[in-house]
N, C-alpha and C positions, 0 to 999 in steps of 0.2 A: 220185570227185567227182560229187554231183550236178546238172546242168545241166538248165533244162528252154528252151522256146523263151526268155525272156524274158534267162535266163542266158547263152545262147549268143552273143540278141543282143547282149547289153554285151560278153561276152568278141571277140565280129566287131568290134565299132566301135573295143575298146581297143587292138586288134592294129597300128589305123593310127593310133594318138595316144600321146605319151607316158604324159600323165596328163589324167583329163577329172571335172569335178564334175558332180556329179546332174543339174544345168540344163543342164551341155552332152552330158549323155550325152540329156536329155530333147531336145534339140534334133535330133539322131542318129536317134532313137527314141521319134516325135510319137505311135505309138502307144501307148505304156505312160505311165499316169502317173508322178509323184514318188514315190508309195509304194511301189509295184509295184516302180519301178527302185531305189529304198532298200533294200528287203527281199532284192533279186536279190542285188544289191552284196554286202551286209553278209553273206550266205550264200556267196556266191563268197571273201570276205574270211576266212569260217571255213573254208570249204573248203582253203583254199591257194593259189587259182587267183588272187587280186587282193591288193596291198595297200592300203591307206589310208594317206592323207597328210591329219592334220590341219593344214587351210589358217588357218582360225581359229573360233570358238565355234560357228558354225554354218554354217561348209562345211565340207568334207572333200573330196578328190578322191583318184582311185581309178589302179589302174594296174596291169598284167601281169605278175603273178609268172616270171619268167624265171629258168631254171638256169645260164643260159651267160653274166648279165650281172649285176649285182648293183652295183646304185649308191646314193648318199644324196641328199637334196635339201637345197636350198635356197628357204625361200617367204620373199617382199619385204612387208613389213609393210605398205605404201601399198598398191601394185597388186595382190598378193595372188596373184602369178606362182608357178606351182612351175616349177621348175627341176632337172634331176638336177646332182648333182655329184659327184669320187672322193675319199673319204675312206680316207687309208692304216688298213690294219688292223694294230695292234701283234700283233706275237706273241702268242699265249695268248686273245686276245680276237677269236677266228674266228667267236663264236655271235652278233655283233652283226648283226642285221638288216635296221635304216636306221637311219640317223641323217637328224636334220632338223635342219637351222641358218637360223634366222631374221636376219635384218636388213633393207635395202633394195638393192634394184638399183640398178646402174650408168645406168641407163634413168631412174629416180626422182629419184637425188642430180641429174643434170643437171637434172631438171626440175623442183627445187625451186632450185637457184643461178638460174634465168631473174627 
């Protein structure tokens, strides 16, 4: 894989975050602009080292390919939260990735009944 400083930084910052979108990695790392951490990302993302969670049309957030954990998400249509969550794996269908499952959070539903 190749890392250069800009790479390394995103992989340090994501080690202590679930999942982080380009604005809060730029928040993290006031040095690098949006492009700069765009282009790191989406390289790390071919490398292996990150995956991408489309949050929706133009976010995305990003996260720590790991061997020993392997989870799916869930993003809240409203807040636009990712969340990990365990999705059983049937037999025969071990090459699944992630899955992502959309609706709204628990956090939302209360706060639209107010």
């Amino acid at each position: 894989m190749r890392t250069n400083t800009w790479g390394e930084h995103i992989l340090e910052v994501l080690k202590k975050s679930h999942t982080m979108t380009l604005a809060e990695l730029g928040k993290k790392i006031p040095a690098a602009d949006q492009s700069t951490l765009f282009r790191n990302a989406e390289r790390l993302v071919k490398d292996g080292a990150l995956r991408k969670i489309v949050v929706n049309q133009r976010t995305s957030a990003y996260e720590l390919v790991t061997e020993n954990h392997q989870h799916d998400h869930f993003v809240c249509d409203d807040c636009e939260e990712v969340s990990p969550i365990e999705m059983p794996r049937p037999k025969g269908l071990q090459k699944i990735r992630d899955v992502v499952v959309r609706g709204v959070c628990a956090p939302c539903i209360k706060e639209k009944k107010k």
